[in-house]
N, C-alpha and C positions, 0 to 999 in steps of 0.2 A: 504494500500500500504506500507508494509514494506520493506527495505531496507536490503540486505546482506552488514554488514560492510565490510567482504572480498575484495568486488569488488568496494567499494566507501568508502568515508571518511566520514564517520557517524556524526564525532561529528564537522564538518564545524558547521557554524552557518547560520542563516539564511539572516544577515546581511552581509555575503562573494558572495552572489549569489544570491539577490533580485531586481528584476526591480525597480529604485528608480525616474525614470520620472512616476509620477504620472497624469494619465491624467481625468478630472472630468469633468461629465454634469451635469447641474440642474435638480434640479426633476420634472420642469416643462417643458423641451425640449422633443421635439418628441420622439419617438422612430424612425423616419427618419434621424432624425438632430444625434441624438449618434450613429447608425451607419455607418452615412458619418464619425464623429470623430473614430471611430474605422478603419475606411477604411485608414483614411488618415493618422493615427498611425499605422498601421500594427498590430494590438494588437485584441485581442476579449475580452477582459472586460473595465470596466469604473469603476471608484470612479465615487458614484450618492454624490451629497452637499447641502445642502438646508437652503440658506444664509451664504456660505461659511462652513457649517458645515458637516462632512461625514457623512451619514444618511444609505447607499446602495450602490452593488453593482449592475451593468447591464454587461451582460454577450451576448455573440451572442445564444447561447443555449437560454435566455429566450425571447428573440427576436425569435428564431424560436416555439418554444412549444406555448410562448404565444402571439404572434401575427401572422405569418404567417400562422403556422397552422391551426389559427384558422380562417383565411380568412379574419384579419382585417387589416385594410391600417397603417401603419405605418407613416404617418402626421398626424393621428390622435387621435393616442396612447400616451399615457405621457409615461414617463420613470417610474415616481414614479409608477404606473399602473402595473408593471413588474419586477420592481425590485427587489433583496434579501433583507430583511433586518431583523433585527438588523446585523450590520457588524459582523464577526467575526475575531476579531485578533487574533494575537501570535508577539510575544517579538521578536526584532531582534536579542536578544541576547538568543534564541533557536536554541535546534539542530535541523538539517534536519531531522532526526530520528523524535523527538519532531512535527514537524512541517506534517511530510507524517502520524503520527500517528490521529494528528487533523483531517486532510483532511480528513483520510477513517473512523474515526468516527462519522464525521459530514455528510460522503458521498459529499463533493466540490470538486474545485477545483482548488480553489483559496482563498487565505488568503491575509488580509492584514495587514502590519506590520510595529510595531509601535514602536517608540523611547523615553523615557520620555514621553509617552502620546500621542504624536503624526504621524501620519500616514508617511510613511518614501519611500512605496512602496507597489507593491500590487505582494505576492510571490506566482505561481505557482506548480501545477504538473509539468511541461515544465521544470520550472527552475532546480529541482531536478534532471529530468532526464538529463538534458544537462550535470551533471557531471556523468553520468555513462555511459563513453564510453571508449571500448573495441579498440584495435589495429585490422586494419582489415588484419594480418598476423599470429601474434601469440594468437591474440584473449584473449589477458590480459588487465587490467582495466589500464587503462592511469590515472595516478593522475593528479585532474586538479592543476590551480594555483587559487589559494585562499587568497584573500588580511593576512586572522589571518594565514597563515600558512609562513617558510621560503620557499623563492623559490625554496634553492636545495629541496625539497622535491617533488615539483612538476616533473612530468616526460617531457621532449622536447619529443617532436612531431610533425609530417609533417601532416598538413591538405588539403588534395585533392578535386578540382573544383566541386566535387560531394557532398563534407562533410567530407567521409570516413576520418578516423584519421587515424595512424601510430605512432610506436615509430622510434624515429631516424633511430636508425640499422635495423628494420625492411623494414623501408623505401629504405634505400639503399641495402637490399637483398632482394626484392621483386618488384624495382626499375618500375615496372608499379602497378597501383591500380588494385585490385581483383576483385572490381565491378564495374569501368567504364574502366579501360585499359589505361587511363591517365595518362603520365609519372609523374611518383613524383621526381626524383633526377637526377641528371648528373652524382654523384658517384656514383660507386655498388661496395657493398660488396658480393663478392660468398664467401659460405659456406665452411666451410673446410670440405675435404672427410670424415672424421668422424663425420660430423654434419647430412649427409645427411643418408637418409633410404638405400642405394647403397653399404655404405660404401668406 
């Protein structure tokens, strides 16, 4: 999964855009018991620990391959039974580039990452792409905000009940959303006759 620097900021770190609530089961809890913890995080993987130490992770993917699939009950499965392991990390202080390079040579998708040694968060496919999104008017890359970067650098943006992004002035010249029709602004800017295809 590589990256166009064009339309994303390549060399963010991974430390600007990682999930850093870390949420962890024992190796010896159900596979029942970590996917009610994943239900009740909104999340589809786990830190597996085993005596407080990170050993694995467990994922909803190996929850289905290996136990649904396979027609076996799930309070009766251990975690460690299904789990990835040896962990694989990468440095917080990697690029996202660095980081989508790992994932698609390891084929994952999900890393986790570490600080001085220790585990900090567990970073995503998800999380990368969340910063590559496009205006849904002019259809250009929104820079996101990023704690290592200054703010002017980041672009404003109106985000709509649906998701959909916008840049400001797109916002107020296309004054409802493209794909649900939900107003975004009370201002509008119209175009001036030389902006439009009419003339």
């Amino acid at each position: 999964m590589l990256l166009n620097p064009t339309v994303m900021w390549i060399n963010a770190r991974v430390r600007d855009v990682v999930v850093r609530e870390v949420v962890s089961v024992d190796v010896d809890a159900s596979v029942e018991e970590a996917a009610k913890l994943m239900v009740e995080n909104n999340i589809g993987g786990l830190l597996v620990t085993e005596k407080g130490k990170p050993v694995g992770v467990v994922t909803e993917r190996d929850m289905l391959k290996k136990v649904t699939a396979r027609g076996l009950s799930p309070s009766s499965v251990k975690v460690r039974d299904i789990m990835s392991s040896p962990l694989i990390t990468i440095d917080a202080n990697a690029t996202l580039e660095e980081a989508a390079d790992l994932m698609s040579r390891k084929k994952i998708r999900r890393l986790i990452a570490t600080e001085a040694g220790k585990v900090i968060g567990i970073f995503t496919q998800r999380d990368i792409l969340a910063l590559h999104r496009i205006c849904g008017y002019c259809s250009k890359a929104i820079k996101p905000r990023l704690p290592s970067r200054p703010q002017e650098e980041a672009d404003m943006y109106v985000e709509c009940s649906c998701g959909a992004r916008y840049h400001i002035d797109c916002a107020k010249t296309v004054v409802y959303c493209v794909f649900c029709s939900s107003k975004l602004v009370t201002e509008v800017i119209y175009p001036e006759p030389s902006e439009t295809t009419g003339g």
